[in-house]
C-alpha positions in Angstrom: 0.0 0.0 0.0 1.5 3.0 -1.1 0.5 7.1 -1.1 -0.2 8.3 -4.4 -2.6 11.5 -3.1 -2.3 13.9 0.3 -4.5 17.3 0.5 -5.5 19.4 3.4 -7.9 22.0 4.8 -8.0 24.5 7.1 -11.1 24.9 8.9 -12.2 27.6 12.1 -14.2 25.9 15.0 -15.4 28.8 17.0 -16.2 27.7 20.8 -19.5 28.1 21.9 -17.8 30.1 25.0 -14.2 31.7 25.1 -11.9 30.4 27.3 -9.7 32.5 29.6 -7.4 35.0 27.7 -10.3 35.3 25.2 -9.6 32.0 23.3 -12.8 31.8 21.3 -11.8 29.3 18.5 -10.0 26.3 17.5 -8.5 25.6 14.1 -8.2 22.2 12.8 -6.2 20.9 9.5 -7.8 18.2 8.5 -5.6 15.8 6.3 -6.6 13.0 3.7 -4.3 10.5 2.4 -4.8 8.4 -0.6 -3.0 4.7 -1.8 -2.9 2.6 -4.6 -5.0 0.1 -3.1 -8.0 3.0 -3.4 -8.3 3.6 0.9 -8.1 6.7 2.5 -7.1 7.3 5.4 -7.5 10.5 7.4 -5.9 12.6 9.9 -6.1 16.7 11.6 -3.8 18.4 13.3 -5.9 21.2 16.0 -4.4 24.3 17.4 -6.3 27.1 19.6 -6.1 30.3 18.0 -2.9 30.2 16.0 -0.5 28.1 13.6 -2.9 26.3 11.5 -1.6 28.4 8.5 2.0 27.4 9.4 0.8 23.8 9.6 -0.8 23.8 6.5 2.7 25.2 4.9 4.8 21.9 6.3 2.2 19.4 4.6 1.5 21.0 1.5 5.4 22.3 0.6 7.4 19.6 2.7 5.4 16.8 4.1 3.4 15.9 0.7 6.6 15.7 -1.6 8.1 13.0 1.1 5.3 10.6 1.4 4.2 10.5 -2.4 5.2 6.9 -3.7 6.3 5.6 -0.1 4.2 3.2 1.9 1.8 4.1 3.4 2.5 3.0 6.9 3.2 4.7 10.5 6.4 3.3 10.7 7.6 6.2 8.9 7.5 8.6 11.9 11.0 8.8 12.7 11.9 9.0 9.0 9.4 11.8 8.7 10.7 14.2 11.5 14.2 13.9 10.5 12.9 14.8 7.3 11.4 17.8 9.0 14.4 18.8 11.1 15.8 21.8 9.9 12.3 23.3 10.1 12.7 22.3 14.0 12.3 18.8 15.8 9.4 19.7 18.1 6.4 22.6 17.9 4.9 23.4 14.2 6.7 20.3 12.6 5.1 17.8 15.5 1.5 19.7 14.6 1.9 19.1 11.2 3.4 15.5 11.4 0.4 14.2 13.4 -1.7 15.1 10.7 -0.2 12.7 9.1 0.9 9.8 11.7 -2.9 9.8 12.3 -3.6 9.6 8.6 -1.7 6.7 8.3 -2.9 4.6 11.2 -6.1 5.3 10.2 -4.9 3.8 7.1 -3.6 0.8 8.3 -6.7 -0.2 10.7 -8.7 -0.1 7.9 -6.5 -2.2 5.5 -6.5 -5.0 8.9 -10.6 -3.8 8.7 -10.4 -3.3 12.3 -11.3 0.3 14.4 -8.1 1.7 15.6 -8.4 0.0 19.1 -8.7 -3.0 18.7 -5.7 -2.7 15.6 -3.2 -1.1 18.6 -4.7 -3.6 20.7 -7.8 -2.9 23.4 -6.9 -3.7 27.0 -10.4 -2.7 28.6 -13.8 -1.5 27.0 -13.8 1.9 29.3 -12.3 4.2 30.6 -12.7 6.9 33.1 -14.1 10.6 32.2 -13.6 13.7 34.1 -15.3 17.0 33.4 -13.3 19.7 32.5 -13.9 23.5 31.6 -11.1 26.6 31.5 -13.3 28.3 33.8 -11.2 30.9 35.6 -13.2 33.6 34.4 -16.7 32.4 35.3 -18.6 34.3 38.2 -18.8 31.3 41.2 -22.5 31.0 40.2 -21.5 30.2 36.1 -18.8 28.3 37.6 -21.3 25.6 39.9 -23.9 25.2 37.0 -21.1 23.9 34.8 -19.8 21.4 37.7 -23.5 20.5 38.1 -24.1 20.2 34.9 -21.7 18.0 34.7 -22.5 15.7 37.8 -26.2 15.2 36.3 -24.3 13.7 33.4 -22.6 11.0 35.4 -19.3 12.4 36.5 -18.3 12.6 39.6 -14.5 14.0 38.9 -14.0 17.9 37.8 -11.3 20.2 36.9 -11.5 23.4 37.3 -8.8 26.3 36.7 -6.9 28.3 39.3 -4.3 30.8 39.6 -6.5 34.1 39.9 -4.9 37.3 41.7 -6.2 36.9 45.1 -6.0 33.2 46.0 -8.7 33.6 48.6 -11.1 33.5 45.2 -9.6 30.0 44.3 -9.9 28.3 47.7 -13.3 29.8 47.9 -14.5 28.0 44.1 -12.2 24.4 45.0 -14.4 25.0 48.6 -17.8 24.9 46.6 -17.1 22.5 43.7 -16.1 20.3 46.6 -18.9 20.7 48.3 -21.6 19.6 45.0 -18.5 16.9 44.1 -19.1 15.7 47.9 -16.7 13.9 49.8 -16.0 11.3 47.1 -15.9 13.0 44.5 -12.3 13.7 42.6 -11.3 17.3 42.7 -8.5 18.3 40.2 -7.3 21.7 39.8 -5.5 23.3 36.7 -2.8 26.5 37.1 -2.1 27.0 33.7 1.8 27.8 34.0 0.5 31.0 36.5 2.8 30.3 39.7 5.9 31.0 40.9 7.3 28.7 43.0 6.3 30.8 46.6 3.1 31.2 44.9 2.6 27.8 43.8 3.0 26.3 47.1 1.2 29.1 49.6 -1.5 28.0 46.7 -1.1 24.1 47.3 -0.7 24.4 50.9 -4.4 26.8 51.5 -6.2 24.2 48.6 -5.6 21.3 50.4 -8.2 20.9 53.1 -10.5 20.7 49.4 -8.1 17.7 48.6 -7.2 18.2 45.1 -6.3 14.8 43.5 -3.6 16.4 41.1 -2.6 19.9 40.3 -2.2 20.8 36.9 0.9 23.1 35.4 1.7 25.0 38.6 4.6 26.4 36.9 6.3 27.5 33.7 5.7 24.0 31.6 9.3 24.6 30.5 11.3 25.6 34.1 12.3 21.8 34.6 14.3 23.4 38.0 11.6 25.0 39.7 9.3 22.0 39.7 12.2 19.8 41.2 12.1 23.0 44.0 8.3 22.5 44.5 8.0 19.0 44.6 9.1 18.8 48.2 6.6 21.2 48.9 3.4 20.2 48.7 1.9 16.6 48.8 -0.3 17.3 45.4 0.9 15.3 42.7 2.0 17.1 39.8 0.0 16.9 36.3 2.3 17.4 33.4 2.4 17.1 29.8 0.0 19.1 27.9 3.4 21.6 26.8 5.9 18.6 26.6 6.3 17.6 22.6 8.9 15.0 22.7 9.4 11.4 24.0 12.6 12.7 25.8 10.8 16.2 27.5 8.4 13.4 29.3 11.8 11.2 30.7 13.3 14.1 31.8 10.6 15.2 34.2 9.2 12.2 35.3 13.1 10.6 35.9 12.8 14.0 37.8 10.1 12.9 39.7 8.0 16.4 38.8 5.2 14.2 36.8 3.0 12.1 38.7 0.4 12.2 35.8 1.7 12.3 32.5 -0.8 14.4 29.8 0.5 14.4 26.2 -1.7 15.6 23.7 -1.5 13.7 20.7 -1.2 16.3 18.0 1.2 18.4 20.1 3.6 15.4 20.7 3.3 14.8 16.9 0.9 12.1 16.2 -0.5 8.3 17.4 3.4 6.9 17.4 5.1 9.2 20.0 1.8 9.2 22.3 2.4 5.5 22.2 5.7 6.2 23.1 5.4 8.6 25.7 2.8 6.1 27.3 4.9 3.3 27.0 8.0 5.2 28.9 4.8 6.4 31.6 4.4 3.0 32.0 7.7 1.6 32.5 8.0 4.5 35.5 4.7 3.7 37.6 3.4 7.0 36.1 -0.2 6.4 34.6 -1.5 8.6 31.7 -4.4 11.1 31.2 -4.7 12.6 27.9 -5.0 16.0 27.3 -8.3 17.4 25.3 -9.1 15.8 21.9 -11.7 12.5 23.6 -12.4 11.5 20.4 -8.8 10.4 19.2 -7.2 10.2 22.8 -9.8 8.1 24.2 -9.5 5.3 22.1 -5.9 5.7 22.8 -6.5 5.5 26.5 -8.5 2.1 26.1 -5.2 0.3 24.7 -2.5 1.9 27.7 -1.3 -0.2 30.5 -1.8 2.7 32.7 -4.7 4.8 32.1 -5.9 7.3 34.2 -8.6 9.5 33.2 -10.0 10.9 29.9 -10.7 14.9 29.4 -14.3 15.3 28.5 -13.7 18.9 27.5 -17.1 21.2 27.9 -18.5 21.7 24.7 -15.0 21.5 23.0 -14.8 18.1 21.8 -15.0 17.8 17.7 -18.4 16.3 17.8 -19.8 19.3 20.0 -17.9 21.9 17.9 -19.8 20.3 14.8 -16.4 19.2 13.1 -17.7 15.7 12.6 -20.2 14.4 9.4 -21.3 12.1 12.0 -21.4 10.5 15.7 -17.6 8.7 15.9 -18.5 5.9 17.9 -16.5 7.4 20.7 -19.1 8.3 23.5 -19.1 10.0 27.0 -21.1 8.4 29.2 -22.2 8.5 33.0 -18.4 9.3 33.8 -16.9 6.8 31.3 -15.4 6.7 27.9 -16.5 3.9 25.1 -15.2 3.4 21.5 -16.8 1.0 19.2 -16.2 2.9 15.8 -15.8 1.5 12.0 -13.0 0.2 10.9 -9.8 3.1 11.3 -10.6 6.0 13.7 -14.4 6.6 12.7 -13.8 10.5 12.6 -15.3 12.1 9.6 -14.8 15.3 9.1 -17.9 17.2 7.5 -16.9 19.1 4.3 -19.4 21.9 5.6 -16.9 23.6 8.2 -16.1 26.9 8.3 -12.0 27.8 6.2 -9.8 30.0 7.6 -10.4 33.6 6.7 
């Protein structure tokens, strides 16, 4: 099986509320690639507000040229990205490479006529679902419906975003999402890269009468020193991953002992191969995984680790809510648990009505 045919769009999926920092979209490139054997496989690469343009560059002048006439196979990964390198080894390239990764393991499942899962290899039929919303901005009343919106649902874990400029105001929301969670209930909490280190642990240290099950990015994703100088700090353990891109980023901290949970986001680390990967070095390290974002591609992923944790059921943000897909996936949220039983490949379709790029 080998490519004779890639193309790609750009499409805008505006959110049907703006995060924080007035994040009121997210772009997707959305990536078909076509063999000699007449299947198509297909892939995206998603990206909040900016890069889609710059991702769109790499596969149409640089990642096109270098799969027409190969196989058609995910084993190309590492030949890909070095292929890529002199446009960097991590960032854009990664975005634009998982387009394609995905592509072709959507490919190969459906040459095995398998759905992805059970062609990686299914280890369990669910897997768990917390909600999640970047809520910092909400008033405390906005801030409760969406929790209890979400426990009528079925969920009974939550994440919710801290880091505001008087800390009173985030014990004071982690103190009433705890209280409609109940005792029970898993609270997570999500800094965003706000804290320094004093900060980050006067934080940790007034939050954890609410008991917080993990705190997310406390710190700089990047300031590999300053976590090691919080860790002894607080008790928390430390969610990390959505800014980490590579295979080797993830070692580092978790060798570190800095991530307890380990988050990659499979188009940020550049596709189905290095998530793998990542999981599989997770794994090897007692460190369990919980995707970042993305529930319709990550949790099928989840369902083949070792080590799951949780899945991200994103408020109103996965693809099917932001009306990306031509039709359901197969990949449903249910009474706090994930479930995939798609056709053969990934089952995401992409409709051809979406909004381009302006």
């Amino acid at each position: 099986m080998r490519v004779t045919a890639l193309r790609a769009r750009a499409h805008r999926l505006p959110l049907h509320r703006a995060w924080d920092g007035g994040v009121d979209r997210n772009d997707i490139v959305v990536v078909e690639v076509d063999t000699d054997t007449g299947l198509t496989g297909t892939g995206f690469s998603w990206t909040p507000l900016i890069g889609a343009r710059a991702v769109l560059a790499l596969l149409h002048d640089d990642l096109r040229p270098a799969l027409l006439g190969g196989p058609a196979h995910p084993g190309r990964w590492d030949e890909l990205r070095l292929h890529l390198r002199e446009a960097g080894t991590s960032g854009l390239t990664l975005m634009a490479l998982a387009a394609v990764d995905i592509a072709l393991w959507d490919l190969t499942a459906k040459a095995a006529g398998l759905p992805l899962v059970d062609h990686l290899g299914r280890r369990r039929d669910t897997v768990p679902a917390y909600g999640s919303g970047v809520n910092l901005d909400y008033p405390l009343p906005d801030l409760q419906d969406q929790v209890k919106g979400w426990i009528d649902a079925g969920h009974r874990a939550a994440k919710i975003k801290v880091g505001s400029p008087d800390p009173a105001r985030d014990t004071d929301r982690a103190r009433a999402v705890r209280t409609l969670l109940g005792p029970d209930g898993l609270l997570m909490v999500d800094a965003n890269q706000r804290w320094d280190v004093p900060a980050a642990a006067r934080a940790l240290d007034a939050l954890a009468e609410h008991r917080p099950h993990f705190i997310e990015e406390p710190l700089p994703a990047d300031d590999l020193r300053s976590h090691e100088r919080l860790r002894p700090r607080t008790a928390v353990p430390f969610a990390l991953g959505e800014n980490l891109r590579t295979v080797e980023e993830f070692e580092r901290y978790i060798d570190a002992g800095v991530c307890d949970i380990a988050q990659p986001n499979a188009v940020r680390v550049g596709g189905i191969t290095p998530f793998l990967r990542i999981a599989q070095t997770a794994a090897r390290r007692g460190v369990p995984v919980a995707p970042h974002l993305l529930p319709e591609l990550s949790g099928q992923l989840a369902l083949c680790l070792s080590r799951p944790s949780m899945v991200e059921d994103i408020d109103r943000a996965s693809l099917a809510a932001l009306g990306a897909l031509a039709a359901p996936s197969g990949v449903r949220v249910e009474r706090g648990a994930l479930t995939a039983h798609t056709a053969p490949g990934h089952g995401l379709v992409f409709a051809d009505t979406l909004t381009p790029l302006p």
